[in-house]
C-alpha positions as CSV (number, residue, x, y, z in Angstrom):
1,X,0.0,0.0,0.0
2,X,2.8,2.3,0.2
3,X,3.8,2.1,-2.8
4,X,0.6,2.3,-4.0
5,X,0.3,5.8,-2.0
6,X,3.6,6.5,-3.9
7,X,2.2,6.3,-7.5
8,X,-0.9,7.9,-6.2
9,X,1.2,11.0,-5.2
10,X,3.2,11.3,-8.7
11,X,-0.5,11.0,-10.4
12,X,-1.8,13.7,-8.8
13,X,1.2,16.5,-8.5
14,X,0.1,20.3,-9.1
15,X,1.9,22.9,-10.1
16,X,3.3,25.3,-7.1
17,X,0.5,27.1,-5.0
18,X,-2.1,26.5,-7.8
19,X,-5.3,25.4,-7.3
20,X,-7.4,23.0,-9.3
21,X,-8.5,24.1,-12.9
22,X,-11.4,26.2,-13.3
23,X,-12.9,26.0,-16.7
24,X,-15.4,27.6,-17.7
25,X,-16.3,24.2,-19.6
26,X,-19.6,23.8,-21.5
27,X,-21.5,26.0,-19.2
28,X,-20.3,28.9,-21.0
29,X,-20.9,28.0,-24.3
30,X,-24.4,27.0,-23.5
31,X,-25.4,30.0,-21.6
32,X,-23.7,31.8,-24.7
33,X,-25.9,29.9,-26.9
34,X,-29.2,30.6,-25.1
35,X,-28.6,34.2,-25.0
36,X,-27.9,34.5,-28.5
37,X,-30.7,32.1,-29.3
38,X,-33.1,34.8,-27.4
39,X,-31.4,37.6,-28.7
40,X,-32.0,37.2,-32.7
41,X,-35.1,35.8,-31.6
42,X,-36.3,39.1,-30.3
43,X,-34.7,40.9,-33.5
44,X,-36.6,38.4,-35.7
45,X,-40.3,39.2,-34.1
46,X,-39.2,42.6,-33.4
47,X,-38.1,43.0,-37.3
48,X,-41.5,42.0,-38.5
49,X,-43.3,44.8,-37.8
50,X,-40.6,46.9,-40.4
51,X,-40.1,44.1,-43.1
52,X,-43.0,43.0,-45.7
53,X,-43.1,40.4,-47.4
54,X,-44.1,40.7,-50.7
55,X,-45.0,38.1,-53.8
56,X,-42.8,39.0,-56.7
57,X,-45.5,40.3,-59.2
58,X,-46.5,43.1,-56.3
59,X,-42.8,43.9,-55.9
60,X,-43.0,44.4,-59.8
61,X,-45.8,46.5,-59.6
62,X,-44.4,48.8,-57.1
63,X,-41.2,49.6,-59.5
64,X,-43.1,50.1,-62.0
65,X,-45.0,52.7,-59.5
66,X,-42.1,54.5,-58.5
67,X,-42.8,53.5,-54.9
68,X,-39.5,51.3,-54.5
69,X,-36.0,53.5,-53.3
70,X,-33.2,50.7,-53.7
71,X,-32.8,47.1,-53.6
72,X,-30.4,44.3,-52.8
73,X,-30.5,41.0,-55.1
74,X,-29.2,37.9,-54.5
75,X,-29.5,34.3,-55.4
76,X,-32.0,33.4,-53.0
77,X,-33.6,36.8,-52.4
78,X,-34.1,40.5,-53.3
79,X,-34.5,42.8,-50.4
80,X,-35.2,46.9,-50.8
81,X,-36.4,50.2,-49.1
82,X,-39.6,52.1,-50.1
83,X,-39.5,55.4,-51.5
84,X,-41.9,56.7,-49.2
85,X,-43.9,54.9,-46.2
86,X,-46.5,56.2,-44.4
87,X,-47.9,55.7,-40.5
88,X,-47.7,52.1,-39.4
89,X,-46.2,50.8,-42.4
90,X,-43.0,49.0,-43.4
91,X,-40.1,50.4,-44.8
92,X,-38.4,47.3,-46.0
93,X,-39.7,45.1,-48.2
94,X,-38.5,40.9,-48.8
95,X,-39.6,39.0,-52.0
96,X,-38.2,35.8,-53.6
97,X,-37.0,36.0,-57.2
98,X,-37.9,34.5,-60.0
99,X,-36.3,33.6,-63.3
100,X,-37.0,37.8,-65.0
101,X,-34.8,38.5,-68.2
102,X,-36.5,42.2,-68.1
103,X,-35.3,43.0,-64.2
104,X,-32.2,45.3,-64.5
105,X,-33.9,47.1,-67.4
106,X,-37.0,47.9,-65.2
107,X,-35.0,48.8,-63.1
108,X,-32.8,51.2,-64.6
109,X,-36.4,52.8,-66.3
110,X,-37.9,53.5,-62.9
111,X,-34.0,54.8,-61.4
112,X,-33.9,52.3,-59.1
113,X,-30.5,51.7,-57.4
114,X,-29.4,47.9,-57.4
115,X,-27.0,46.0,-56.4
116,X,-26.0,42.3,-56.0
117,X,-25.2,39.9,-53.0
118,X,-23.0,37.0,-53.1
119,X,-25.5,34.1,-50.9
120,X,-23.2,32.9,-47.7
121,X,-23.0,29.2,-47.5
122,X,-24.9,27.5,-44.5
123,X,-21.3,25.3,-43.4
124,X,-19.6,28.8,-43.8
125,X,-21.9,30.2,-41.5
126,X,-21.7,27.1,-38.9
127,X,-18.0,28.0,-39.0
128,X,-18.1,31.1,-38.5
129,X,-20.2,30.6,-35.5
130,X,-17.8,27.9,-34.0
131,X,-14.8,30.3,-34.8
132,X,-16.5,33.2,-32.9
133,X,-17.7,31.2,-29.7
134,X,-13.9,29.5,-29.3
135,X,-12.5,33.1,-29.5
136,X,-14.9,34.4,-27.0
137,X,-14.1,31.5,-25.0
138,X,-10.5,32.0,-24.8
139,X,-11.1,35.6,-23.6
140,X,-13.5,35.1,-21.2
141,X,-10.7,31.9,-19.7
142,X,-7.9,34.6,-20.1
143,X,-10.0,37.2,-18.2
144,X,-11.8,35.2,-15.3
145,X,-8.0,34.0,-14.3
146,X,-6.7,37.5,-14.2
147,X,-9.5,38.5,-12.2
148,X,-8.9,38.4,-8.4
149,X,-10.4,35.9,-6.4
150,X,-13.9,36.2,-5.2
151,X,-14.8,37.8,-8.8
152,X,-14.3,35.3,-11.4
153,X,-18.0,35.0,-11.9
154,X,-20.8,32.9,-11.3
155,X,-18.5,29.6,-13.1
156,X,-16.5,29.3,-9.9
157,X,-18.2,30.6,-6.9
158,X,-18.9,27.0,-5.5
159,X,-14.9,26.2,-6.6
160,X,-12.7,25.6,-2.9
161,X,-10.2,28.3,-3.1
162,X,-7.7,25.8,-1.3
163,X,-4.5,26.3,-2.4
164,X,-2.3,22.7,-3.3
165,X,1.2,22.1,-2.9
166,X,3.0,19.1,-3.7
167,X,5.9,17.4,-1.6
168,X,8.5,19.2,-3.6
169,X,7.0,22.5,-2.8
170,X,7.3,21.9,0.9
171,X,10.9,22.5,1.9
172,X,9.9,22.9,5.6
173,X,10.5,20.0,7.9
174,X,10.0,19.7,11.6
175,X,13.7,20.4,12.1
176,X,12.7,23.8,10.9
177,X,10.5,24.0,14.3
178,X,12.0,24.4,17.7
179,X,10.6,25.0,20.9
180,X,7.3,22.8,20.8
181,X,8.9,19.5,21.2
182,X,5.9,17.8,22.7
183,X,3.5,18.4,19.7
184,X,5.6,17.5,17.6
185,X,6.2,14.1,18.9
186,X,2.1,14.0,18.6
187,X,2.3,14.9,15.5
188,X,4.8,12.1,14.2
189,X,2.4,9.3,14.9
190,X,0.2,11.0,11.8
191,X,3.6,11.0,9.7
192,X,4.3,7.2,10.5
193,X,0.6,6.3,9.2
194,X,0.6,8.3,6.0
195,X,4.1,6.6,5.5
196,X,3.4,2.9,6.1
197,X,-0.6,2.4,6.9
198,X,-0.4,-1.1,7.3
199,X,2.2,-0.9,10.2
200,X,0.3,1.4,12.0
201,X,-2.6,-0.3,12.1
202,X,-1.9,-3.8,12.2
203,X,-2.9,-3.5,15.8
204,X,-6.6,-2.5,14.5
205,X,-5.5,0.9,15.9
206,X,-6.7,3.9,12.9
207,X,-5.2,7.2,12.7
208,X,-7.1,10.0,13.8
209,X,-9.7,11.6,11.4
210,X,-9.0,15.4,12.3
211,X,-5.9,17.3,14.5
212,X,-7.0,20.4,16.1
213,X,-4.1,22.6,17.0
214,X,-4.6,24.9,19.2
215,X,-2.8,27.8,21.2
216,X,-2.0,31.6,21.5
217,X,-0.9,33.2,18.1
218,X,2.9,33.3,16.7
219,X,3.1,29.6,18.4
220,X,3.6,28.1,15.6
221,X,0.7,26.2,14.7
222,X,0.7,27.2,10.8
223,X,4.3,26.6,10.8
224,X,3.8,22.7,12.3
225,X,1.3,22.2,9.9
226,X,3.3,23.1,6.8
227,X,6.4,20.9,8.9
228,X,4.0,17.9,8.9
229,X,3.3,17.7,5.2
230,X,7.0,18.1,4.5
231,X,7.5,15.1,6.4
232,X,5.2,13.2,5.5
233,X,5.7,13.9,1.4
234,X,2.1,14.2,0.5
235,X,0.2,16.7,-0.9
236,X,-1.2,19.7,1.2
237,X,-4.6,21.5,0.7
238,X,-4.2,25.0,2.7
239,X,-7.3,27.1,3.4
240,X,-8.5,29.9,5.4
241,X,-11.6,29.3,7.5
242,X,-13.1,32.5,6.3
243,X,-12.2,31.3,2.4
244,X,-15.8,29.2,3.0
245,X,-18.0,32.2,4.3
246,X,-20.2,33.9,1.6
247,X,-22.6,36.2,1.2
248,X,-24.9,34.1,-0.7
249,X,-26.1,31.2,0.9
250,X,-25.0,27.5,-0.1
251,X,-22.1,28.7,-1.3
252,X,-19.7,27.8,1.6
253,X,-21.1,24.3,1.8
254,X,-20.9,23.7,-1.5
255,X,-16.7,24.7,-1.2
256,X,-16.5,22.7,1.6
257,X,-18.2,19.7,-0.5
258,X,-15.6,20.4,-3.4
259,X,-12.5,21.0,-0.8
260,X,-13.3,17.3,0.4
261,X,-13.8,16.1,-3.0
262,X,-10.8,17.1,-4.3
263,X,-8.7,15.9,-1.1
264,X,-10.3,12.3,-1.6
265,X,-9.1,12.0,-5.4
266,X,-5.5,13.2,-3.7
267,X,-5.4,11.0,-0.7
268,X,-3.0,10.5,0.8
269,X,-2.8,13.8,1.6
270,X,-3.5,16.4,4.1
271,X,-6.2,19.0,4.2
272,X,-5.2,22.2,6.6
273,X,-8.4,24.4,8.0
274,X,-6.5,28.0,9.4
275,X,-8.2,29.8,11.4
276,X,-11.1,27.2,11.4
277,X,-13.2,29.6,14.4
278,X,-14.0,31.5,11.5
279,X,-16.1,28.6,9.8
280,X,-16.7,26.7,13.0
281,X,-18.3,28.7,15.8
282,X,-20.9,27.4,18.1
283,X,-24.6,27.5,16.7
284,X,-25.8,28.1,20.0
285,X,-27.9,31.5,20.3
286,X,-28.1,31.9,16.8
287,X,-31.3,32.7,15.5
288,X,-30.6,31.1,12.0
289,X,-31.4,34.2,9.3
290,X,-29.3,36.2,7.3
291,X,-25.3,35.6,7.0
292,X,-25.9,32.9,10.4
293,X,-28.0,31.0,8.3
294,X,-25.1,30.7,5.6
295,X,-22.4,29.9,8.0
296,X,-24.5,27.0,9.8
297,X,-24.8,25.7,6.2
298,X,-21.5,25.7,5.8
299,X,-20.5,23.8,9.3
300,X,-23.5,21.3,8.9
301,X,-22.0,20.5,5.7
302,X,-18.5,20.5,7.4
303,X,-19.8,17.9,9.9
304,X,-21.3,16.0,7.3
305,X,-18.2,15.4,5.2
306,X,-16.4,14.7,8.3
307,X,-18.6,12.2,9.1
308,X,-18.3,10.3,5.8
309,X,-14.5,10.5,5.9
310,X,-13.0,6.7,5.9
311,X,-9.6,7.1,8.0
312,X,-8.2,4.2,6.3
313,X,-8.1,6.4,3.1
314,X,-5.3,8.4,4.1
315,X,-6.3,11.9,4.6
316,X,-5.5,13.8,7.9
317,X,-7.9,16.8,8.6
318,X,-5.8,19.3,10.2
319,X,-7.2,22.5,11.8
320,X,-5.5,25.8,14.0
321,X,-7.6,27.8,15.9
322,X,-6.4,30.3,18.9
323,X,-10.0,30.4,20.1
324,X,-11.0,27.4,21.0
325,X,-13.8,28.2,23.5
326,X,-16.3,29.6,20.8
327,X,-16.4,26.1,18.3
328,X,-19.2,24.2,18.2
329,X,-19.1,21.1,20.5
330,X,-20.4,18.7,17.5
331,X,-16.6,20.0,15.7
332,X,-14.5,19.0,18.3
333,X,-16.2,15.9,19.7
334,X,-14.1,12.6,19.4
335,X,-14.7,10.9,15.9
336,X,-14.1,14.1,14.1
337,X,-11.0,16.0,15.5
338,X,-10.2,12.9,17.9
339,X,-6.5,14.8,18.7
340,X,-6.2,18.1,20.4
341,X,-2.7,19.4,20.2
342,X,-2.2,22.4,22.6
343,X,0.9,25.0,21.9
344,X,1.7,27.4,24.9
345,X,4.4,30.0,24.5
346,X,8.2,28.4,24.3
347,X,10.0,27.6,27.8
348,X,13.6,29.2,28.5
349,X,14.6,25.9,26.9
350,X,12.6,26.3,24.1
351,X,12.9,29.7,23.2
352,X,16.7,29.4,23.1
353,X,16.2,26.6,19.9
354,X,14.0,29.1,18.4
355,X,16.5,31.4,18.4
356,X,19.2,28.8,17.2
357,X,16.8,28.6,14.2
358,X,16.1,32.3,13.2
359,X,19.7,33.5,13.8
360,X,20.7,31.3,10.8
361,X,19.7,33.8,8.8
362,X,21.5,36.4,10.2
363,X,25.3,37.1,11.1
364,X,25.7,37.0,14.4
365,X,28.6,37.9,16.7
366,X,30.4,34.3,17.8
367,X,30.1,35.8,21.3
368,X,26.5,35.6,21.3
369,X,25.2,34.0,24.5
370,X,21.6,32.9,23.4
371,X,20.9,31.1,26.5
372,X,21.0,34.9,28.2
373,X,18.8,36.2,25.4
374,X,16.1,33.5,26.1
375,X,16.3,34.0,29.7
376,X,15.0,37.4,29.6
377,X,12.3,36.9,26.9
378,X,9.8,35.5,29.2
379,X,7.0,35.0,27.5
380,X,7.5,35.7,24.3
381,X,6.2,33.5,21.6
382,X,7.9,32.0,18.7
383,X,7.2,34.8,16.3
384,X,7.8,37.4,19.2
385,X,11.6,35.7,18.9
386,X,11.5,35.7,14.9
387,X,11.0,39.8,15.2
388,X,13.3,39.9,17.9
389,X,15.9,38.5,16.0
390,X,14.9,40.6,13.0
391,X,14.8,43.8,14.9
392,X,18.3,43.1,16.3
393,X,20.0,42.5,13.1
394,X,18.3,46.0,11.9
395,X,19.7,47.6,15.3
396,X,23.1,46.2,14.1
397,X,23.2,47.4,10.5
398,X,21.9,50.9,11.9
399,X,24.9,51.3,13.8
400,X,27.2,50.3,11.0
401,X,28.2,46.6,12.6
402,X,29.3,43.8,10.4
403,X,28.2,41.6,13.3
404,X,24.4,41.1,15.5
405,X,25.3,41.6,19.1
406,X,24.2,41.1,22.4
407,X,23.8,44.6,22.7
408,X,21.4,44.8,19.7
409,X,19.0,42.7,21.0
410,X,18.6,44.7,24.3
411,X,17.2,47.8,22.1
412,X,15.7,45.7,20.3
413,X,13.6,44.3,22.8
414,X,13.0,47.5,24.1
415,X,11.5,48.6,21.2
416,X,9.1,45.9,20.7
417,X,8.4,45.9,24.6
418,X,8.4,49.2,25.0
419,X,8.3,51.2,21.9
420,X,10.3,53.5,19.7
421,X,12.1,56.3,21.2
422,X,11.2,59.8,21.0
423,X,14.2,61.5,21.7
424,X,13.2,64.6,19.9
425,X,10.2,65.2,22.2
426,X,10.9,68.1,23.9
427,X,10.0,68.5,28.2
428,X,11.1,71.0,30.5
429,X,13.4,70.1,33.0
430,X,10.9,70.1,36.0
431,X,9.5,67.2,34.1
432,X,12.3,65.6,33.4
433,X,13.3,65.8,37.6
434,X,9.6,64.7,38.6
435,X,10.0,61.4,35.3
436,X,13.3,60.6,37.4
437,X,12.2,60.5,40.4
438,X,9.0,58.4,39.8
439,X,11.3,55.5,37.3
440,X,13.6,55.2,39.9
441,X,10.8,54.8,42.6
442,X,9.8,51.3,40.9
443,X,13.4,50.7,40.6
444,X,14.2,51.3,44.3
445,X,11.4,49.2,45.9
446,X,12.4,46.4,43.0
447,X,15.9,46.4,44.4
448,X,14.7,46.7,47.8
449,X,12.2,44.1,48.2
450,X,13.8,41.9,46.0
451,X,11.8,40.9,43.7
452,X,12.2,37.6,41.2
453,X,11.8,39.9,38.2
454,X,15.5,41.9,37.8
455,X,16.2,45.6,37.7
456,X,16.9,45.7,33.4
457,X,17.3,49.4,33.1
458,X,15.8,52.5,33.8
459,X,15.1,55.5,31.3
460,X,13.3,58.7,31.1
461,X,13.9,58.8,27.0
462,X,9.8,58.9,26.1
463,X,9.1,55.9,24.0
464,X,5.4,54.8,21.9
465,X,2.6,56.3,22.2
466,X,2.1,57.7,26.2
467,X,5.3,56.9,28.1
468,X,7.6,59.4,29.0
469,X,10.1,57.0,30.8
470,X,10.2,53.7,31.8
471,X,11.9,51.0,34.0
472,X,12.2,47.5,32.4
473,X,12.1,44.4,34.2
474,X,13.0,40.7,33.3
475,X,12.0,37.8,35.0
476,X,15.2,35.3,35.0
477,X,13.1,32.4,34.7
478,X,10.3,30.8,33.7
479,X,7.6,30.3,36.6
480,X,3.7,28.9,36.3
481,X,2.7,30.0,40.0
482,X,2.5,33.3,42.2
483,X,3.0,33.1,45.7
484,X,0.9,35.4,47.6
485,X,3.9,37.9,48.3
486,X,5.4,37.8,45.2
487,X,1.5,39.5,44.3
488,X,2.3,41.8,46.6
489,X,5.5,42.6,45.9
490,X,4.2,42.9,42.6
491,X,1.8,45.9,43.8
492,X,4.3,48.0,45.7
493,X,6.9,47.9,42.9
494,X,3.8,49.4,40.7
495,X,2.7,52.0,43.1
496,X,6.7,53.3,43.6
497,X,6.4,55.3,41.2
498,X,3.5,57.5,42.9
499,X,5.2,57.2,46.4
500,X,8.4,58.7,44.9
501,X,6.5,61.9,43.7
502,X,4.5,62.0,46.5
503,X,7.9,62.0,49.2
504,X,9.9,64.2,46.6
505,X,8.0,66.6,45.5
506,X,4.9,66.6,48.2
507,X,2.4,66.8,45.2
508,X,1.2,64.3,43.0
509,X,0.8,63.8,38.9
510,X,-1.4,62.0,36.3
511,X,1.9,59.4,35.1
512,X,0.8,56.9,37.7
513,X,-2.5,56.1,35.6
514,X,-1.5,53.0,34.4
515,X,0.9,51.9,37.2
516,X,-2.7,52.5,39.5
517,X,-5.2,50.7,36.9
518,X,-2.5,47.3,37.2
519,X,-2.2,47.6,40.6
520,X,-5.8,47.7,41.3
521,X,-6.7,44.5,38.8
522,X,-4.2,42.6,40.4
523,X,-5.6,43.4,43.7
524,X,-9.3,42.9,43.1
525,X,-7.7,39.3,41.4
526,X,-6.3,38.6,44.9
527,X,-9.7,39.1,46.4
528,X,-12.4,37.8,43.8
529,X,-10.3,35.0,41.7
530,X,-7.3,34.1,44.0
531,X,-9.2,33.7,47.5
532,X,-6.3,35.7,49.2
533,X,-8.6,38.0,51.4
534,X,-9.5,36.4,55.0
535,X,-12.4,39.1,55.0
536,X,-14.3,37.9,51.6
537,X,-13.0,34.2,52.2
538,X,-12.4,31.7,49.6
539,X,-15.8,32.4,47.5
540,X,-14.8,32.8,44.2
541,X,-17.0,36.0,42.3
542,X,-15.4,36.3,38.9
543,X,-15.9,34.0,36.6
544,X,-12.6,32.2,35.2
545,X,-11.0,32.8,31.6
546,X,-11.0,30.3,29.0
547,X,-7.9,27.9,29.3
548,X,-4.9,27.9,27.7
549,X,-5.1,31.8,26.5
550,X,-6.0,33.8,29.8
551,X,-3.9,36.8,30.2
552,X,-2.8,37.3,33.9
553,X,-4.4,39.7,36.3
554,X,-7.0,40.4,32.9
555,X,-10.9,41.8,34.0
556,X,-13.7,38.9,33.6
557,X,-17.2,38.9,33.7
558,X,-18.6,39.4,37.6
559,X,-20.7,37.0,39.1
560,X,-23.7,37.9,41.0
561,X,-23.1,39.1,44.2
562,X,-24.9,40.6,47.4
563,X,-24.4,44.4,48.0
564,X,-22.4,43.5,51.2
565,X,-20.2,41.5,49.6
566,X,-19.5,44.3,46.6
567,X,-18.5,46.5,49.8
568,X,-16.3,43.5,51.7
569,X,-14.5,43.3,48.2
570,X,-14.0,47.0,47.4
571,X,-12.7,47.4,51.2
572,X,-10.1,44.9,50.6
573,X,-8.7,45.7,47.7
574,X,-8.2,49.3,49.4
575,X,-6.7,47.8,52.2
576,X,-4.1,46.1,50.0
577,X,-3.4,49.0,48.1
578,X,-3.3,50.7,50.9
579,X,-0.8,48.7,52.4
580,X,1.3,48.7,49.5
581,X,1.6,52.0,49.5
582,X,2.9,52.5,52.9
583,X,5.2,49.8,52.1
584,X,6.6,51.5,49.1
585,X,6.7,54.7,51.0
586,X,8.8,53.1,53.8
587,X,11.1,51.4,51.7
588,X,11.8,54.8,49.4
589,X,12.5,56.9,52.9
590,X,15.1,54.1,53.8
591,X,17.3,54.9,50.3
592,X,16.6,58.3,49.7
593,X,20.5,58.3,49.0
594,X,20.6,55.6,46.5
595,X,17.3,57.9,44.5
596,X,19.4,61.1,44.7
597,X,22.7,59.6,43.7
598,X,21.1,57.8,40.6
599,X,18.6,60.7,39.7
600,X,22.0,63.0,39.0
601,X,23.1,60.3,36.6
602,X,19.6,60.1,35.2
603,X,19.2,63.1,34.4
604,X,22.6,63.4,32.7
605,X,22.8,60.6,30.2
606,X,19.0,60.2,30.2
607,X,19.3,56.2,30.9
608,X,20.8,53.8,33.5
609,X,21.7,50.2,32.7
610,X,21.7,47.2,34.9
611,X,25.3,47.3,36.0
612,X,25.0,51.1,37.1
613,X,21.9,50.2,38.7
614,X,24.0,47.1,40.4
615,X,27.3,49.0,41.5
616,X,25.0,52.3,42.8
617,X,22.6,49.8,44.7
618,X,25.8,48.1,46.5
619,X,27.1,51.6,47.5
620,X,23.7,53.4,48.9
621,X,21.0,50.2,48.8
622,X,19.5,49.3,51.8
């Protein structure tokens, strides 16, 4: 059977990223055919009421009345105007000749203009007819491929827009992907079965119908998909799961119908569904009109062909999603995507073989300690790492290096973390004093308390869109769980900042509006999600993110709750902010020389890296 699958595969090869043939086949020709058809019909009826038809002896009689203008004569016919026609009457006459020696004379008598007409031959017409409907043809093929997709007419709406690539197109294997060891070895099992069937299942184990990968974007899922069919050397259908969505209703189930169609005369092969939330969203609450109506169509009919899909005949229905929570629960059910692969952003581990893979493409310094550059890219995902690298080598060739160093890579990951720098925004120096003071606030209690996430740098250089200085923290290594005061740690390294204005300067500003709005979420988290409040207890009132892709400390939708429980709740999250506060405070009066020292330098070259932060903090720190 292998190498049956083999010969099956060099049968059905494609060109590069082309899809299947679209001709516009008899359908065109026939609709061509009609309209003519109706068209010369109408001229024919409509013609009748200017054309008489006349028997030859009348036609005679009106020459010889002066009543005829001009005529036309040929073998099978003479056709002519009337001199003069009044209300309701023809203009043109027809007759059908007859054998008259005395024509042309009484003709020239009356001053009649004549002429003759060579009679067409009825194969010469066919031909010309064949002729005119293959060039039409070929313009109408030559135009509806030029056209951009979506508006090659009515002859390929219900077409799959799937693009096809063969094994030789697919250069990417799964050495190409790093970081995401564990879905890959999930993923080999489905290589092993389109390679040698019979071994796999000799067991009377089958391969799984469907794969669903799931997982935050830039985790690679498109890229492991692609990886597969290199592997496995079989052909790959690629599609969008908006690709099957249409206005007009049918249409998406009849692409899906001709998607599956097509990937059983390939088989083996593999048939790759992006984004497939697009297509495959639950039905629930929908009330079935309008473009919901099309779009249950189109999964119905998705379900369906899954349904009728033999595993045995080698195709592997692969879909990505990074919204798993809103498909249908008939999609993901065992029997149709039987696997669930989940990809979470790279460990330390991982993200440094991601980086061995991108900085291929670059040059980079021999010096280059990667494993540092993955330990401070904590949760980044694999195409955060494929900008980084990309940003750095930009960084590099900026500042006229032949080489991508370690250095470049810090501003670069400032500027993707942070933003670009506005150096050329201009603030008076009171602002610059009060900026100071407030970054090195949240750098004092960092240093101070001693946080797990490290003192990076600190600047007062404005960068995107709102700040005006910032202080950048890494986190040294990967962790899954925060301890209760670690959270709180968390909050009085976010309210230094406002402490440090309010001790310094004994007046407060508005640059604490986003250090305030994190450490309040985090707070009301500690009280409503975390059950870290002895005064609310363990009662949990917000409901919990969907799996997999909750952002930390993020707002959820509130549970129902008494109106003395909304007070308990509000009272303690003020009483841990509260308490952070103080606890910043205290901690900024114990090193007001390390601030002063270090807002001097600040102020003077504008931005303080880790080992100035280091050998000050040694010298003043307490």
């Amino acid at each position: 059977m292998a190498h049956n699958s083999k010969d099956k595969r060099n049968k059905n090869k494609m060109p590069t990223e082309t899809r299947p043939p679209r001709g516009f086949g008899g359908n065109f020709i026939i609709i061509f055919l009609v309209v003519t058809a109706i068209f010369y019909l109408y001229e024919y009826f409509n013609a009748r009421k200017y054309v008489e038809t006349l028997p030859y002896s009348q036609f005679i009689a009106n020459v010889n009345e002066g009543k005829v203008k001009e005529v036309i004569i040929s073998d099978t016919k003479i056709t002519g105007e009337f001199t003069d026609s009044k209300e309701n009457k023809a203009h043109f006459f027809l007759t059908v000749p007859v054998k008259d020696e005395h024509l042309i004379e009484t003709l020239q008598a009356k001053n009649v203009t004549f002429q003759g007409e060579v009679a067409s031959s009825f194969w010469g017409n066919i031909l010309s007819w064949i002729f005119l409907i293959y060039i039409l043809s070929l313009l109408w093929s030559l135009f509806s491929h030029k056209m951009p997709s979506g508006m090659q007419g009515i002859f390929s709406m219900t077409k799959s827009k799937a693009k096809v690539f063969v094994e030789k197109d697919i250069k990417t294997t799964f050495n190409d992907v790093a970081g995401i060891e564990d879905a890959k070895d999930e993923l080999k099992e489905i290589v092993q079965f389109l390679s040698n069937p019979k071994q796999f299942t000799r067991l009377g184990g089958r391969a799984p119908k469907g794969v669903l990968l799931v997982g935050p974007p830039g985790t690679g899922k498109t890229l492991l998909a692609r990886a597969l069919a290199g592997e496995a050397k079989v052909l790959f259908f690629s599609i969008n799961g908006s690709e099957f969505v249409e206005l007009y209703v049918g249409l998406g189930a009849a692409r899906v119908r001709d998607l599956f169609e097509q990937a059983r005369k390939a088989a083996p092969c593999i048939l790759f569904i992006d984004e497939i939330d697009a297509l495959g969203k639950s039905r629930m609450g929908h009330i079935g009109l309008g473009a919901n109506d099309e779009k249950e169509q189109t999964l119905n009919q998705l379900l369906a062909e899954m349904d009728g899909f033999d595993a045995s005949t080698g195709v592997i229905i692969l879909a990505a999603t990074n919204r798993p929570e809103v498909l249908d629960p008939a999609l993901v059910r065992s029997g149709r995507f039987d696997r669930q692969i989940l990809l979470h952003n790279p460990d330390q581990i991982g993200r440094e073989q991601i980086l061995k893979v991108h900085i291929q493409k670059i040059k980079a310094s021999p010096t280059l300690d990667l494993q540092k550059v993955a330990s401070i890219t904590s949760g980044f995902s694999g195409a955060d790492l494929a900008n980084l690298v990309n940003e750095a080598a930009i960084v590099a060739t900026r500042r006229g290096s032949k080489e991508v160093e370690e250095q470049d890579f810090s501003l670069a990951m400032e500027r993707i973390v942070a933003g670009p720098e506005q150096k050329k925004k201009c603030m008076n120096a009171d602002e610059k004093k009060r900026i100071a003071y407030h970054e090195l606030g949240h750098a004092t209690v960092s240093l101070s308390l001693k946080t797990q996430d490290k003192v990076h740098k600190v600047s007062i250089i404005p960068r995107g869109m709102g700040a005006l200085g910032y202080t950048i923290q890494r986190p040294m290594e990967d962790r899954y769980l925060a301890i209760q005061d670690d959270i709180l740690k968390k909050i009085c390294v976010l309210l230094g900042g406002r402490a440090s204005e309010k001790i310094y300067f004994n007046n407060i500003s508005t640059g604490a509006a986003d250090d305030l709005s994190k450490a309040t979420n985090i707070a009301r988290a500690m009280v409503t999600q975390y059950g870290m409040s002895e005064k609310v207890g363990l009662a949990i009132f917000d409901e919990q993110p969907a799996p997999m892709l909750n952002t930390p400390y993020q707002q959820y939708v509130t549970r129902p709750k008494s109106e003395m429980t909304s007070q308990f709740i509000d009272q303690e999250v003020r009483a841990i902010l509260d308490h952070c506060f103080k606890q910043a405070e205290h901690v900024l009066e114990l090193n007001k020389n390390f601030i002063n020292e270090e807002v001097v330098l600040l102020l003077k070259s504008e931005t303080l890296n880790e080992s100035e932060i280091a050998n000050a903090w040694k010298k003043y720190g307490v």
